[in-house]
C-alpha positions in Angstrom: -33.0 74.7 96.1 -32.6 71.7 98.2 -36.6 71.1 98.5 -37.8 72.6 95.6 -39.8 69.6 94.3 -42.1 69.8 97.2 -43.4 66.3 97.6 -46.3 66.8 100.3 -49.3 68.6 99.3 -49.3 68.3 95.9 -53.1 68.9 95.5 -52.6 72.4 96.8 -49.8 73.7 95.6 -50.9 73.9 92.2 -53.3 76.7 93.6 -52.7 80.5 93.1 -51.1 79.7 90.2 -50.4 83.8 89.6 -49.0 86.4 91.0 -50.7 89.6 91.7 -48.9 92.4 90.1 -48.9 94.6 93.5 -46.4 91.8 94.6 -44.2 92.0 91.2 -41.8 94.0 93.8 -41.5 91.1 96.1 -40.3 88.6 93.0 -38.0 91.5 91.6 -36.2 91.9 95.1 -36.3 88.1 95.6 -34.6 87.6 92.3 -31.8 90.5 92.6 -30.9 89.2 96.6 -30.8 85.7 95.4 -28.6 85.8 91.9 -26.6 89.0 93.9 -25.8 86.4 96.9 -24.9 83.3 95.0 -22.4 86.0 92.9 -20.5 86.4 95.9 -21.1 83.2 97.2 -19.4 82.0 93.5 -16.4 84.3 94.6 -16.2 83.4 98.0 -16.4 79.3 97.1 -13.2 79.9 94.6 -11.1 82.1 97.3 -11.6 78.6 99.8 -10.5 76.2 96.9 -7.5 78.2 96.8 -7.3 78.4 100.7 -7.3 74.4 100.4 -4.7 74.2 98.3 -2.1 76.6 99.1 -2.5 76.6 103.0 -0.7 73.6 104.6 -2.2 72.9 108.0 -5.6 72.3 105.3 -3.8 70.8 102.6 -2.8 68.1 104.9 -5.9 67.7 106.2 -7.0 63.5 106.2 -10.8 65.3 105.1 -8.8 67.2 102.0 -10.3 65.8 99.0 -13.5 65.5 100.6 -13.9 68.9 102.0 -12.9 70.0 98.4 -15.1 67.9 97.0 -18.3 69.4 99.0 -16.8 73.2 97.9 -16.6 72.1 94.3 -20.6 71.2 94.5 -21.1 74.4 96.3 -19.6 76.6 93.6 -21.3 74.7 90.7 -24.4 74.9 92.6 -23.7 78.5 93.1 -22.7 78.9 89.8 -24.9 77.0 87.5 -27.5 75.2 89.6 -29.4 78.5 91.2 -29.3 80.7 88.3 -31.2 77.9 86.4 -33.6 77.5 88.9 -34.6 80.7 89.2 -35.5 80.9 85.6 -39.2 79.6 86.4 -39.6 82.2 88.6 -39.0 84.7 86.7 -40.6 83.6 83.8 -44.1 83.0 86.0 -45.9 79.8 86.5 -48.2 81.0 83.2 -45.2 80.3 81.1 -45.1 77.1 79.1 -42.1 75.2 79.3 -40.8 73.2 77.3 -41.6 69.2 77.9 -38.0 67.9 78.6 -36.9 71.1 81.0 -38.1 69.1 84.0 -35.7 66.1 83.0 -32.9 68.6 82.1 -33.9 70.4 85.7 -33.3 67.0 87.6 -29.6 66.1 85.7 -28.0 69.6 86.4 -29.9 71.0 89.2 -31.6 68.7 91.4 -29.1 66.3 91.4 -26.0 68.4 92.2 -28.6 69.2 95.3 -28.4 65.4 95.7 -24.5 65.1 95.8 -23.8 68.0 97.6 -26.0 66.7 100.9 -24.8 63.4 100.1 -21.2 64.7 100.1 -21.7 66.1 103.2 -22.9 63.1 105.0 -19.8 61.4 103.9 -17.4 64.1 105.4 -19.4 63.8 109.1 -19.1 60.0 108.8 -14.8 60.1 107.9 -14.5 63.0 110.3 -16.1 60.5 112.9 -13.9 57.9 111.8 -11.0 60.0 112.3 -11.9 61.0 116.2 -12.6 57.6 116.7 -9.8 55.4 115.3 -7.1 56.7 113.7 -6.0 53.3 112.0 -8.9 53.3 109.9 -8.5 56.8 109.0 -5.1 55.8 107.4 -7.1 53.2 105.7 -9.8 55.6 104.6 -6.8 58.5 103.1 -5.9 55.4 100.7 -6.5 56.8 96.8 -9.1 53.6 96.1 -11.1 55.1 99.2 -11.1 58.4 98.4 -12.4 57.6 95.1 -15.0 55.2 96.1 -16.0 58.3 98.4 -16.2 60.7 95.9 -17.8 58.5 93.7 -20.9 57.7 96.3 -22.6 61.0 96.4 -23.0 61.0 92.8 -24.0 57.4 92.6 -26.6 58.1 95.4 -27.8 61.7 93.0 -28.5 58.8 90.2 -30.6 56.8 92.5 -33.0 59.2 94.2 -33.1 62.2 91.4 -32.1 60.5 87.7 -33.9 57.3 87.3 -37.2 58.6 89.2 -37.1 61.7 86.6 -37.8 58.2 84.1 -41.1 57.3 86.0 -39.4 54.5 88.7 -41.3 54.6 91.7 -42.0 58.6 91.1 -42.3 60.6 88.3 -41.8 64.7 87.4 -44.6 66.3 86.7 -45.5 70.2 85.5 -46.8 72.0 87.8 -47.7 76.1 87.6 -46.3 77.1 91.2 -44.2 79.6 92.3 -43.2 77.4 95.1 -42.7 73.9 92.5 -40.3 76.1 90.5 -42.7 74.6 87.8 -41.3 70.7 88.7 -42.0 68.4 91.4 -42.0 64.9 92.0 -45.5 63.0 92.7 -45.9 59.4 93.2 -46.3 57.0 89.8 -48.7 54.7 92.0 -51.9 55.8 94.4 -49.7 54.9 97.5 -47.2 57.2 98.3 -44.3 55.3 99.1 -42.3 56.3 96.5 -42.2 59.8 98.0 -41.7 58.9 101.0 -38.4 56.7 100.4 -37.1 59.6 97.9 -37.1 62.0 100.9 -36.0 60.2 103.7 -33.0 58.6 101.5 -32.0 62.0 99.3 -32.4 64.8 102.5 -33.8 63.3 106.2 -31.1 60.8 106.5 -28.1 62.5 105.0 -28.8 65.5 107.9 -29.6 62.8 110.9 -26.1 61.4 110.1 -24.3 64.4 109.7 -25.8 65.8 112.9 -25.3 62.6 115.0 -21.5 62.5 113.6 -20.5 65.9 114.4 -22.2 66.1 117.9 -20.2 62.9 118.3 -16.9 64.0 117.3 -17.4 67.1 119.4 -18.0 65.6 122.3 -14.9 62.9 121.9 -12.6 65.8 121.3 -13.3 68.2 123.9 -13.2 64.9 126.2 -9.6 64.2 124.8 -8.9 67.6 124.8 -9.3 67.9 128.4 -6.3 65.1 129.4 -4.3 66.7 126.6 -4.7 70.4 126.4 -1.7 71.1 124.4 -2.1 69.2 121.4 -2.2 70.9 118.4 -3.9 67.9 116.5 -7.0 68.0 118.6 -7.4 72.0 118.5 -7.2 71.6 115.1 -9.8 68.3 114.5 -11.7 70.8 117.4 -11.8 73.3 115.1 -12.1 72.2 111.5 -15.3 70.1 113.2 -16.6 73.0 114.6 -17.1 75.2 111.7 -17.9 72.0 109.5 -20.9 70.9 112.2 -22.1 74.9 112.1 -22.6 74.2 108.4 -24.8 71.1 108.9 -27.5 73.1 111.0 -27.1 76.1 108.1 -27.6 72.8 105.5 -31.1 71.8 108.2 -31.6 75.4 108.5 -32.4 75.7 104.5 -34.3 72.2 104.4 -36.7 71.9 106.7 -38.3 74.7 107.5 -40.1 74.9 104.1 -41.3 71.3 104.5 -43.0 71.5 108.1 -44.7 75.1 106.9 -46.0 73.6 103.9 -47.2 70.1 105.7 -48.4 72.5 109.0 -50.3 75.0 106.9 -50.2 74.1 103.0 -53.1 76.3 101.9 -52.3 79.6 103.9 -48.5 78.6 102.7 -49.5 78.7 98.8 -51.6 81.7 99.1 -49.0 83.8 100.9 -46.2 84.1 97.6 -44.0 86.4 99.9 -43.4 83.1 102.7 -43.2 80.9 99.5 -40.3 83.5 98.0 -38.4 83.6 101.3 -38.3 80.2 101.9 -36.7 79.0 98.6 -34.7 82.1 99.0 -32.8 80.5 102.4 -32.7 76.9 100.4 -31.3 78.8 97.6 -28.4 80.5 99.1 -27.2 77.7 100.9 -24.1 76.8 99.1 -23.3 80.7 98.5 -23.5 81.3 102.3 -22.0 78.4 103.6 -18.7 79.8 102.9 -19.2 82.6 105.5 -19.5 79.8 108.1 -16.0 78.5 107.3 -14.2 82.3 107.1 -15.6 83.6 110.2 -15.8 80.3 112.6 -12.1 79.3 111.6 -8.7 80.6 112.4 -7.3 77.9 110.0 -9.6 79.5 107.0 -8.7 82.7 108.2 -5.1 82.4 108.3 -5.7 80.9 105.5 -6.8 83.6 103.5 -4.3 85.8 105.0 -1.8 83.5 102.9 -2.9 82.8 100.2 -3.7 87.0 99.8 -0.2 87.1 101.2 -0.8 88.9 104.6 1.4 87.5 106.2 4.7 86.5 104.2 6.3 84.7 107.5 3.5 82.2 107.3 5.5 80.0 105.0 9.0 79.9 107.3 6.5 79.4 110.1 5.0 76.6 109.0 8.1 74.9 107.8 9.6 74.7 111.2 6.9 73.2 112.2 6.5 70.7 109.3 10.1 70.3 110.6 9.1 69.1 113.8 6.3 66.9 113.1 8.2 65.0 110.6 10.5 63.9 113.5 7.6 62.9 115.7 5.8 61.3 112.5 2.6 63.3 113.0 2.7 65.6 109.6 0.4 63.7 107.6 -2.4 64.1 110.8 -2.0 67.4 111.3 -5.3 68.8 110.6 -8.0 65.9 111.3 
C-alpha cells in the first residue's frame, strides 16, 4: 500500500503487536475483500490496456504512452505488489521473517508504489503542458521524451525506496505491526530528516503537483471551452482531464488519511486493529479501483469498451470519416489531448 512503511510514530506502532483471536474475523474478511478486489481490479486494468490500444480517439491521445504507462503499474501493482503485501498480515506480526524480505519488499513492492505516484505526477504535468502550449506538447510526443518520461518514475523509485533500503539517510527496519506490514522505514541518524525528505519527495509532492495541474487544466479548458463550444478537441482534453483529476483525489484519498490518524491519534490508532485493517485496505485497492474512475466518468473509455467488446461494429466506419476529416484540417494527431 502506498504508506505502508509508516514513518511517524515509530515508538508506538510496535505496540499491540497481536491480534486478539475474537478479531481473527476482521483479518479474514479484510484479507478475502482486499485479494477479491485487486482480482477484478487485475481484470479490469487489462480490459483498459486493450481500450488504449484498439480505440482510436485514445490511441491518438498526445498522453498515450504515459497513460499506458501509469495502467501498466496499476496492473502489476494489482497483480503482484498487493498479494505480496498482504502476506505479513496474514502470517501475523509473531511470525519471523526472513532477514532480506524487507529489502525484497522495497524492490517489488514499495517501489512500484514509488513509480506509479511518480508516474502520475508526470501525466498531470504533460497534460498541463498540453492546455497550455501546444508547441511544446509536439516537442514532448517526440520518442527521446517519452522515454526520458518513462524512464523518471523509476529513476525517482531508486532514489527514495532502493538505495535507503541500503541504510542512506534511512534504513528498514523489522517491526511486529499489523499496520508496518512487518517493514518500515526509521531514520539511520537521531534527527529525522531523512524521513522527512523520503515523504515529502516519494508521496506529498507528487499529489500537490498532480492536484495543482489538473485544477489548472480544468479551469483553462472550460475557459477555452466557452469562446469555442464546438470543438471536439477541448471536449475531449475536458474529458480525458476530468476522469484523470478524479483519480488524483482517489490516489490522496488512499494516502493521507492513514498518515494524519496515525500522527492525530497514534496510540488509540495501534490499539484499534479494525481502523488499522481498513485503512491499508483503501491504500491497498487503489490501483484495482482506479479503473472504475475511468469506465464510469468517460464516454471515451466507455465507447471504448463498447469497441473493443464489439458493441458497436459502426464505430470503426465512424471513426474513419472522421480521421478523414481531421487529416484535411491537420488536427489527427491532437485529437484526444
Amino acid at each position: 500500500m502506498k504508506f505502508e512503511m509508516w514513518i511517524f510514530n515509530v515508538s508506538t506502532i510496535t505496540e499491540n503487536s497481536t491480534v486478539p483471536h475474537a478479531e481473527n474475523y476482521v483479518l479474514l474478511a479484510w484479507l478475502t475483500t482486499i485479494l477479491s478486489v485487486n482480482f477484478f481490479g487485475t481484470i479490469f486494468n487489462v480490459l483498459l490496456l486493450f481500450v488504449m490500444a484498439f480505440h482510436p480517439p485514445l490511441r491518438r491521445s498526445s498522453s498515450y504512452a504515459l497513460i499506458v504507462h501509469c495502467i501498466l503499474i496499476d496492473l502489476y501493482i494489482t497483480a503482484v505488489s498487493v498479494p505480496m503485501s498482504t502476506v505479513p498480515t496474514f502470517l501475523g506480526p509473531s511470525y519471523q521473517l526472513p532477514e532480506y524480505y524487507c529489502l525484497f519488499k522495497v524492490m517489488f513492492v514499495y517501489a512500484s508504489y514509488a513509480a506509479s505516484i511518480n508516474a502520475s505526477c508526470l501525466l498531470a504535468i504533460q497534460r498541463l503542458i498540453a492546455a497550455v502550449s501546444p508547441k511544446y506538447t509536439e516537442i514532448l510526443s517526440r520518442k527521446p521524451a517519452l522515454f526520458f518520461m518513462l524512464l523518471i518514475p523509476w529513476c525517482v523509485a531508486i532514489f527514495v525506496d532502493i538505495i535507503p533500503a541500503f541504510g542512506f539517510g534511512v534504513r528498514l527496519a523489522h517491526v511486529n505491526s499489523w499496520v508496518a506490514g512487518s517493514c518500515i522505514y526509521v531514520s539511520s541518524s537521531d534527527r529525522p530528516y531523512g524521513l522527512i525528505v523520503y515523504a515529502v519527495v516519494a508521496y506529498f509532492l507528487p499529489t500537490v503537483v498532480m492536484t495543482v495541474s489538473y485544477v489548472l487544466v480544468l479551469v483553462k479548458t472550460r475557459r477555452a471551452l466557452r469562446r469555442k463550444r464546438s470543438s471536439r478537441l477541448l471536449q475531449r482534453r475536458l474529458e480525458i482531464s476530468r476522469t484523470l483529476c478524479l483519480s488524483c483525489v482517489w490516489h490522496c484519498l488512499t494516502i493521507y488519511p492513514g498518515t494524519i490518524i496515525n500522527n492525530l491519534s497514534a496510540e488509540k490508532y495501534v490499539a484499534n486493529v479494525a481502523l488499522q485493517l481498513s485503512v491499508r485496505w483503501f491504500a491497498n485497492s487503489f490501483s484495482a479501483i482506479n479503473p472504475v474512475f475511468f469506465l464510469a466518468s468517460s464516454k471515451l473509455f466507455q465507447d471504448g469498451i463498447k469497441h473493443v467488446l464489439g458493441c458497436r461494429p459502426g464505430m470503426k466506419a465512424q471513426q474513419d470519416t472522421l480521421d478523414q476529416v481531421l487529416l484535411k484540417k491537420g488536427d489527427l494527431r491532437s485529437i484526444g489531448k
